[in-house]
SEVO-303568 format. One line per field, with one value per atom (N, C-alpha, C): residue number from 1; residue in one letter; atom name; z, x, y. Coordinates in steps of 0.001 Angstrom, whole numbers. Layout:
num = (NUM; ...)
residu = (A; ...)
atome = (CA; ...)
zz = (Z; ...)
xx = (X; ...)
yy = (Y; ...)
END
This chain:
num = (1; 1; 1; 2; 2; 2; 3; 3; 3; 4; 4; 4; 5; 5; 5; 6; 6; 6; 7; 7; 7; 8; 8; 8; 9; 9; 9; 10; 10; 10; 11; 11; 11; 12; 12; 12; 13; 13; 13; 14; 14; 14; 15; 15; 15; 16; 16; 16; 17; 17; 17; 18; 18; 18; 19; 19; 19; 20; 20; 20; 21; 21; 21; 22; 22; 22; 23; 23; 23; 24; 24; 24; 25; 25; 25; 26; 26; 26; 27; 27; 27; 28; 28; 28; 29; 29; 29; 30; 30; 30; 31; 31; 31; 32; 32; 32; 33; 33; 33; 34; 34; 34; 35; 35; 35; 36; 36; 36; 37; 37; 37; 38; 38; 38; 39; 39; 39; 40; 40; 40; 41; 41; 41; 42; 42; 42; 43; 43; 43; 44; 44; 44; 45; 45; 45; 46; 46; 46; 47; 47; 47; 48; 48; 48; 49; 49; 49; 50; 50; 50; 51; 51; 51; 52; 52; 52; 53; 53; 53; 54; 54; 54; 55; 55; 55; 56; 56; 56; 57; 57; 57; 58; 58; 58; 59; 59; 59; 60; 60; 60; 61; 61; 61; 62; 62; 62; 63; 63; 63; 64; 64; 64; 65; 65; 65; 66; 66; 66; 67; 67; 67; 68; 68; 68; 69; 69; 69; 70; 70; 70; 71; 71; 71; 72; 72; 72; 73; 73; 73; 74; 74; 74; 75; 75; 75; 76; 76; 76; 77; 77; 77; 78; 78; 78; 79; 79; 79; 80; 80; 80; 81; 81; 81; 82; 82; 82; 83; 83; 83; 84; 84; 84; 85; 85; 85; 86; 86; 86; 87; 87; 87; 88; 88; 88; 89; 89; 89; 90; 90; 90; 91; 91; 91; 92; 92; 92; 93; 93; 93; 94; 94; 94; 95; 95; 95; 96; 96; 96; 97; 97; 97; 98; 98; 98; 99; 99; 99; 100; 100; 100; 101; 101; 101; 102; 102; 102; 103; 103; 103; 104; 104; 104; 105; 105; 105; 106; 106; 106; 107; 107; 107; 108; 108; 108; 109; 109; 109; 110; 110; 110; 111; 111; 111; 112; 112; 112; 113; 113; 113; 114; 114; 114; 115; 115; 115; 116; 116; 116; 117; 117; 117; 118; 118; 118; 119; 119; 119; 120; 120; 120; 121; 121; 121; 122; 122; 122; 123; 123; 123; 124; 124; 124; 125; 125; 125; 126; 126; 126; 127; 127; 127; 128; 128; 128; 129; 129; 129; 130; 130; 130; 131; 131; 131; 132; 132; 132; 133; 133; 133; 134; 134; 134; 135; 135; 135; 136; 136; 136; 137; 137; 137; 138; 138; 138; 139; 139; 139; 140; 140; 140; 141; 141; 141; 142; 142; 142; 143; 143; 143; 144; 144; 144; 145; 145; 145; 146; 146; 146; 147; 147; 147; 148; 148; 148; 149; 149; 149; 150; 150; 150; 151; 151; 151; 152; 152; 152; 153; 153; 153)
residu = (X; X; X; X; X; X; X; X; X; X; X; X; X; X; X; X; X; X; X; X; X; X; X; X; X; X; X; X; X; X; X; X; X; X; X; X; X; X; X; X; X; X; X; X; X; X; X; X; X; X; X; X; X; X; X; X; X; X; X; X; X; X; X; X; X; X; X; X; X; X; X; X; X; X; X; X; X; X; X; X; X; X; X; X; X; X; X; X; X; X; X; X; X; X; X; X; X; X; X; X; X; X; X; X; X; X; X; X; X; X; X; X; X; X; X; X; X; X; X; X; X; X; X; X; X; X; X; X; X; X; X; X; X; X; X; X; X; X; X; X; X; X; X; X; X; X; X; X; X; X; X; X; X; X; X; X; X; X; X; X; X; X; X; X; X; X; X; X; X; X; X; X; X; X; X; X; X; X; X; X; X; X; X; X; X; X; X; X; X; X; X; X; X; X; X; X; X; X; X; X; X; X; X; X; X; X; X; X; X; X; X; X; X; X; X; X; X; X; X; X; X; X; X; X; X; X; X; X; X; X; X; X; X; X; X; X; X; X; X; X; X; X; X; X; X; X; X; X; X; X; X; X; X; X; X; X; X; X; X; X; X; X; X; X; X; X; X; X; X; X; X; X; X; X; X; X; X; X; X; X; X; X; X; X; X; X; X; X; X; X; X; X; X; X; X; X; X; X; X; X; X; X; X; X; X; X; X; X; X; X; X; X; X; X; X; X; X; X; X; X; X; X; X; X; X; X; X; X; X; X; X; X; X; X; X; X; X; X; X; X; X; X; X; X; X; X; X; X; X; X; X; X; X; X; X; X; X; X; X; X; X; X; X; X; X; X; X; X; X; X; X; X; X; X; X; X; X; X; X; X; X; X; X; X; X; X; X; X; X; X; X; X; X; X; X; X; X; X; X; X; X; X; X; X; X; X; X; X; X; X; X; X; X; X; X; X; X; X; X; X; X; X; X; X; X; X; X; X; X; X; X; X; X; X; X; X; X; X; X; X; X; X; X; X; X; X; X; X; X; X; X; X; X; X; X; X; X; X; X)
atome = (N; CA; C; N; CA; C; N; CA; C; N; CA; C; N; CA; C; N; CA; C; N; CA; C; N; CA; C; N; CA; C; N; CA; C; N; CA; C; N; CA; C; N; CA; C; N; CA; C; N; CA; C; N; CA; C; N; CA; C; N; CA; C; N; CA; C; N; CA; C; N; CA; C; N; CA; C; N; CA; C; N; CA; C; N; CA; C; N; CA; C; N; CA; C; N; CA; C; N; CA; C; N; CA; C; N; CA; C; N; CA; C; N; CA; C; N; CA; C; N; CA; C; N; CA; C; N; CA; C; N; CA; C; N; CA; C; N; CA; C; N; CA; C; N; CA; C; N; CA; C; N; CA; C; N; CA; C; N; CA; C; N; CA; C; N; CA; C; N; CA; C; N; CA; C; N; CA; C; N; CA; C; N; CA; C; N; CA; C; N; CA; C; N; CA; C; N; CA; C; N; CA; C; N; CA; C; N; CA; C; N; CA; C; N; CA; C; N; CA; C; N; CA; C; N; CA; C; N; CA; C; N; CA; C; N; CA; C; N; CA; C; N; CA; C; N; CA; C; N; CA; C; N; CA; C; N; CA; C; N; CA; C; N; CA; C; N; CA; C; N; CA; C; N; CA; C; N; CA; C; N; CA; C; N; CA; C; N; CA; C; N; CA; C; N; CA; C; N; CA; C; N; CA; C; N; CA; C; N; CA; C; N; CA; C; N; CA; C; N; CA; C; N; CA; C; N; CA; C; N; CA; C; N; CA; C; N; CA; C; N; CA; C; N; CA; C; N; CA; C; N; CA; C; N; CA; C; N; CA; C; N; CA; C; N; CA; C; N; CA; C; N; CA; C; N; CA; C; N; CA; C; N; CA; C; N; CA; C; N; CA; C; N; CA; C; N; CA; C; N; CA; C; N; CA; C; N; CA; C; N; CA; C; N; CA; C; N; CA; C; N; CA; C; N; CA; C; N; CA; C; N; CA; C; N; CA; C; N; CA; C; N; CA; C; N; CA; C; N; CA; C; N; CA; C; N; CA; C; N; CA; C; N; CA; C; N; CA; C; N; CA; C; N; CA; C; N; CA; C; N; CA; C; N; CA; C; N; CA; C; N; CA; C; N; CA; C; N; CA; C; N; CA; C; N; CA; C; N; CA; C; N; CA; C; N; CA; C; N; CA; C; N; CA; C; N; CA; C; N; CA; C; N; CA; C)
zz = (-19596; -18372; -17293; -16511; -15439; -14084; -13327; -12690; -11453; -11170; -10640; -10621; -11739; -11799; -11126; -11474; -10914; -9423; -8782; -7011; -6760; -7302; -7189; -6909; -8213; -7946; -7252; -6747; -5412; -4733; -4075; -2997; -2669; -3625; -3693; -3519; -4021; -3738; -2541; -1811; -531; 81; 51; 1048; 1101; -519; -158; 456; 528; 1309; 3016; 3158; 4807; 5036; 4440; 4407; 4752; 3553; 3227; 5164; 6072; 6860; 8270; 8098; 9207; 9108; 7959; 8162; 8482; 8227; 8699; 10337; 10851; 12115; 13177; 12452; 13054; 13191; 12672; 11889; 12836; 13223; 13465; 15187; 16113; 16968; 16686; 15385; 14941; 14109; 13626; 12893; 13787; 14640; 15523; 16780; 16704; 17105; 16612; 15088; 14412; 14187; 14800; 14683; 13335; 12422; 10833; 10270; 9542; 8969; 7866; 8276; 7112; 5622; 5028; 3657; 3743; 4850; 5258; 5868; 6210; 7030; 5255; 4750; 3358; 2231; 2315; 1060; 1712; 3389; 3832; 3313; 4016; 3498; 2156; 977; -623; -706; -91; -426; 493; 1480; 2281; 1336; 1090; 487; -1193; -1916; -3060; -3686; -4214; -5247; -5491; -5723; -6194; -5952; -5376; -5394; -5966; -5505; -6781; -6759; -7447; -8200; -7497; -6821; -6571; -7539; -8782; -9762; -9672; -9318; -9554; -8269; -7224; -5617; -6466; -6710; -7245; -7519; -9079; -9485; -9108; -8546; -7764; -6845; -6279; -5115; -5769; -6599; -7394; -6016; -6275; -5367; -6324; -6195; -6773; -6488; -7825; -7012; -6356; -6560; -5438; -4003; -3421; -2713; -1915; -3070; -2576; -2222; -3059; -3167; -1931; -997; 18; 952; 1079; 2089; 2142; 576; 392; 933; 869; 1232; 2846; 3382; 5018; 5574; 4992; 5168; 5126; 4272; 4317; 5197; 5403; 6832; 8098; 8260; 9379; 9232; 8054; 7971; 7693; 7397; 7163; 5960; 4829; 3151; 3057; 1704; 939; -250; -1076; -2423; -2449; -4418; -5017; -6497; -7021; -8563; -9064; -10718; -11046; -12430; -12730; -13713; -15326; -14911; -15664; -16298; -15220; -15318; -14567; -15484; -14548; -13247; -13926; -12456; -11798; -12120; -11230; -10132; -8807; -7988; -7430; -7701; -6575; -5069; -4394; -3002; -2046; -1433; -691; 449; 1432; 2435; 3488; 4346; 5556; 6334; 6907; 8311; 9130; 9580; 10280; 9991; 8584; 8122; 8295; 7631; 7906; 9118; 9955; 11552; 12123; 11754; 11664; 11373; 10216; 9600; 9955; 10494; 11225; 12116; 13164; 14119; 14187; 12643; 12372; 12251; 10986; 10916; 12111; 13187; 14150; 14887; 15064; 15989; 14972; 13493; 12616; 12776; 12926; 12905; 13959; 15502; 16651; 15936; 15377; 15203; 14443; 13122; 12246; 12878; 13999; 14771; 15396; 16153; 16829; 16152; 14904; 13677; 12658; 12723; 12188; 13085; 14339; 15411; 15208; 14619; 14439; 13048; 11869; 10570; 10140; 9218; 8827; 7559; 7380; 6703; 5080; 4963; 3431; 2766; 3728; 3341; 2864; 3263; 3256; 1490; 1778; 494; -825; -887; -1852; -1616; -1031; -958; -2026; -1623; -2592; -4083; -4053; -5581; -6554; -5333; -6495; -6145; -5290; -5684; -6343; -6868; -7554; -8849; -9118; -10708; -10978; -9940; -10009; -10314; -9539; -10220; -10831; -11654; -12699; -13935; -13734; -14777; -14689; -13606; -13499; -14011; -13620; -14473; -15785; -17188; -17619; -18353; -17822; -18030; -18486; -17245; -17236; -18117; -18214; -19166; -21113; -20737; -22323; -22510; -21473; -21592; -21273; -20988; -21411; -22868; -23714; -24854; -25610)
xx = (23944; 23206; 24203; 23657; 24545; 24717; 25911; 25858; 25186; 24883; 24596; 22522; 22088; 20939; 20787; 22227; 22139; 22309; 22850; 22800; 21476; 20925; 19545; 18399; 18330; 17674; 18208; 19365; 19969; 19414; 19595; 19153; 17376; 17150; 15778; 15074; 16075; 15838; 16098; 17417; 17741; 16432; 15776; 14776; 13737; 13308; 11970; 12651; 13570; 13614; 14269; 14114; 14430; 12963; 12428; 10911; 10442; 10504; 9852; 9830; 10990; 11742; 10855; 10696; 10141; 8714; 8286; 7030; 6238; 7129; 6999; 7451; 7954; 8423; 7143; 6720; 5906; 4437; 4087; 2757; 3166; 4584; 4638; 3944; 3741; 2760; 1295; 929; -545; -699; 538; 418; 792; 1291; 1674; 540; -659; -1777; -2763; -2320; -3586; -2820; -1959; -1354; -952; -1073; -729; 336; 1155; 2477; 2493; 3338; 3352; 2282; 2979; 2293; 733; 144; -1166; -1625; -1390; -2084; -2282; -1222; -1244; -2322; -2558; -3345; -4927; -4972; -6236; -6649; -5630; -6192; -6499; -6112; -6227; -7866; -7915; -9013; -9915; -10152; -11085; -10999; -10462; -10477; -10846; -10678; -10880; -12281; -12591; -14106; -14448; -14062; -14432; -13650; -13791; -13153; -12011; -10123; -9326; -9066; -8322; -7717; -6428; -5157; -4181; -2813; -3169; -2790; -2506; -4045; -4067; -3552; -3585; -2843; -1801; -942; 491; 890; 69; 210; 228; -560; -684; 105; 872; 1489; 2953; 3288; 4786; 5343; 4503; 4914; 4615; 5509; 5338; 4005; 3528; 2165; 1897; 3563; 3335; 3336; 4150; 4042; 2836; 1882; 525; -293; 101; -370; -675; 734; 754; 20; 255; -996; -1822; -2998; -3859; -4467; -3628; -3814; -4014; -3155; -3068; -4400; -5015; -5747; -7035; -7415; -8435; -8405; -6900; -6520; -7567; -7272; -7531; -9311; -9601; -11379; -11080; -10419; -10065; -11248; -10453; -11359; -11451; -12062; -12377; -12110; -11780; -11545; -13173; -13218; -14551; -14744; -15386; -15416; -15553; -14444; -14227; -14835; -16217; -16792; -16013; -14777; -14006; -12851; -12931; -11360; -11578; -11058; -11473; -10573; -9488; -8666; -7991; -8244; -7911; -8939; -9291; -10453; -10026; -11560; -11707; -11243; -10953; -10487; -11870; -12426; -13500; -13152; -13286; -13264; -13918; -13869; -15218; -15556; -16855; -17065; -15650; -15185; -14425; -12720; -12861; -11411; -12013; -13356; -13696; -13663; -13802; -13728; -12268; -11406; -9934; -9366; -9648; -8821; -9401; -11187; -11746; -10719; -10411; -9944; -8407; -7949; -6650; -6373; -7639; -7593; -7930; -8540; -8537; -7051; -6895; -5598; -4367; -4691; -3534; -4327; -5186; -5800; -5490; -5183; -4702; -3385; -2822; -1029; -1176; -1848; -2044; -2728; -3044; -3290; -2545; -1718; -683; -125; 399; 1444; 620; -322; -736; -1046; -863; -276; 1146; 1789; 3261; 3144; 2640; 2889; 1632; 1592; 896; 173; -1198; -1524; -1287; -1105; -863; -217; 1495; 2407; 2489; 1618; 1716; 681; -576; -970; 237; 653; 1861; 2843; 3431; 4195; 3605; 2178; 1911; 1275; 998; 663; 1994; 3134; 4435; 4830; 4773; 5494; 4431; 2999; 2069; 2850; 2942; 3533; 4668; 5231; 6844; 6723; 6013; 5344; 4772; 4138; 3279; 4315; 5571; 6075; 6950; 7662; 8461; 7581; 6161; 5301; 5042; 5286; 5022; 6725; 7686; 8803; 9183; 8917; 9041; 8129; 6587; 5837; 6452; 7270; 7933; 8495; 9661; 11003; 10363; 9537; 9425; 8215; 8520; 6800; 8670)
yy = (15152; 15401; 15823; 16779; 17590; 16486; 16454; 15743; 16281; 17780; 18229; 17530; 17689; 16600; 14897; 14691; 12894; 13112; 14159; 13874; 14776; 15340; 15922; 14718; 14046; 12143; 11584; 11646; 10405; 11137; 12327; 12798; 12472; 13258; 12592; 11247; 9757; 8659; 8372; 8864; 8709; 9352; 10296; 11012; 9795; 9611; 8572; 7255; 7001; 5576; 5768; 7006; 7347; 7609; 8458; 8865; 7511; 6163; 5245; 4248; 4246; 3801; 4699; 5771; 6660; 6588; 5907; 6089; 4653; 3368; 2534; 2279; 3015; 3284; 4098; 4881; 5786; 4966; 3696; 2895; 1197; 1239; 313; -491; 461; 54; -684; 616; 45; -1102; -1576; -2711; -3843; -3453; -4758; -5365; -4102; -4509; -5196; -5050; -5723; -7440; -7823; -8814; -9872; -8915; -9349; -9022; -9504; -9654; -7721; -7554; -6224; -5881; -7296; -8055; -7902; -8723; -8897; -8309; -6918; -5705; -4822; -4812; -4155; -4736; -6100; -6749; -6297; -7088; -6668; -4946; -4052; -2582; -2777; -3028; -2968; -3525; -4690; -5411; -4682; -4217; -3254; -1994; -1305; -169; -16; -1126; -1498; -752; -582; -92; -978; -2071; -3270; -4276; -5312; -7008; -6836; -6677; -6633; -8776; -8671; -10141; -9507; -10906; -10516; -9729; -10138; -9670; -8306; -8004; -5970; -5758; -6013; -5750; -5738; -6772; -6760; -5749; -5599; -4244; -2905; -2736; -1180; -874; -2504; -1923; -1885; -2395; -3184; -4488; -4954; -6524; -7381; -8615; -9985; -10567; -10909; -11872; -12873; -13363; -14619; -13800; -12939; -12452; -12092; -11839; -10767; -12298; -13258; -14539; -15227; -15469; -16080; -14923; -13784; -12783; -13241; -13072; -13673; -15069; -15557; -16885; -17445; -16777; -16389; -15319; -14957; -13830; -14581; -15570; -16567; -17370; -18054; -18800; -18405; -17193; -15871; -15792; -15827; -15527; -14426; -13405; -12190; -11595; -12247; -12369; -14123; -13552; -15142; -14482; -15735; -15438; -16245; -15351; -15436; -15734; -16143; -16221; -14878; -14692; -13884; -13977; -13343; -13484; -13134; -12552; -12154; -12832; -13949; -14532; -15991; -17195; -18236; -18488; -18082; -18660; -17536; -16247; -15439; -14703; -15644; -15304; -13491; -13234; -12030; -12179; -10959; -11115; -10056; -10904; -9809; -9735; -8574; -8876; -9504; -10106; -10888; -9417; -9881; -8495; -8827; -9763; -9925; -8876; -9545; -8406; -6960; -6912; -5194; -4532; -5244; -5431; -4827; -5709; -5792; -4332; -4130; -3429; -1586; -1354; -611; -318; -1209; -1178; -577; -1083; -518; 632; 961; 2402; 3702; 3222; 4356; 4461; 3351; 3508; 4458; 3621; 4850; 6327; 6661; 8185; 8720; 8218; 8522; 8724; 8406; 8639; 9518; 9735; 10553; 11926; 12149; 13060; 13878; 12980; 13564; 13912; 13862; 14219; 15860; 15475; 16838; 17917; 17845; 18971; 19088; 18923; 19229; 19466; 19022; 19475; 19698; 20697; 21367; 20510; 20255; 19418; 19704; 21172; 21661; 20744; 20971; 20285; 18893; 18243; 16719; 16557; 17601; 17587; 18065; 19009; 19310; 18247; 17540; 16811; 15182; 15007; 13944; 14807; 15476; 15653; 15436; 16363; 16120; 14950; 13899; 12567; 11918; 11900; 10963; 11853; 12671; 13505; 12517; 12617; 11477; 10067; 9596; 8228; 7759; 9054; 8491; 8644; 9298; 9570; 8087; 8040; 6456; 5528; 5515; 3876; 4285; 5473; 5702; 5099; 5410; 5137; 3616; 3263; 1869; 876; 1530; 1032; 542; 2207; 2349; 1535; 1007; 475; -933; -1175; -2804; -2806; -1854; -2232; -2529)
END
């Protein structure tokens, strides 16, 4: 392998974690309004946005976080009235996470204030771009969980 390939992927890793850094920067007003910990602005969105009730398990998963991690959110998030956990007809001890009106409430509220930012930002960039930009990093990540899938069977 060319080494000219291995600073091609650094470079590239370096971008998504400056990327990863600017974009938590740019989000960070609106999260500091909704007065929830990083963790628990992130689990609430999953569980509002969900198709269905996830189990912290699948949060884990989708996001690559520890489940204890997603665990204690969870857990704080019921604190809050946010969600409730629920019986999981599927699983005895892994409860569903629903959201309350109150979290739907919450997290409503979140999402306009991110669409005001996400506004101002697509007067400066062109929305194409941002579409081509995720098709080729979901290509990229599906190939890394495909990777990683291998390398642990």
């Amino acid at each position: 392998m060319s080494q000219q390939r291995f600073s091609e992927f650094e470079r590239f890793a370096d971008e998504v974690a400056r990327l990863r850094g600017r974009m938590h920067a740019l989000f960070a007003e609106v999260r500091a309004e909704a007065g929830l910990a990083e963790m628990e602005l992130t689990v609430l969105t999953a569980t509002v946005n969900a198709a269905s009730p996830p189990t912290v398990a699948q949060i884990g998963r989708s996001l690559g976080h520890p489940r204890q991690v997603v665990q204690r959110a969870a857990n704080r998030l019921v604190e809050l009235g946010l969600v409730a956990f629920a019986d999981n007809p599927d699983h005895k001890r892994a409860s569903l996470i629903v959201p309350t009106d109150a979290g739907r409430a919450l997290k409503a509220a979140d999402h306009a204030r991110a669409q005001a930012v996400t506004a101002d930002l697509l007067a400066r960039i062109d929305a194409s771009a941002f579409a081509d930009a995720a098709a080729r990093l979901h290509a990229i990540r599906a190939e890394i969980e495909a990777y990683l899938r291998e390398r642990e069977a």
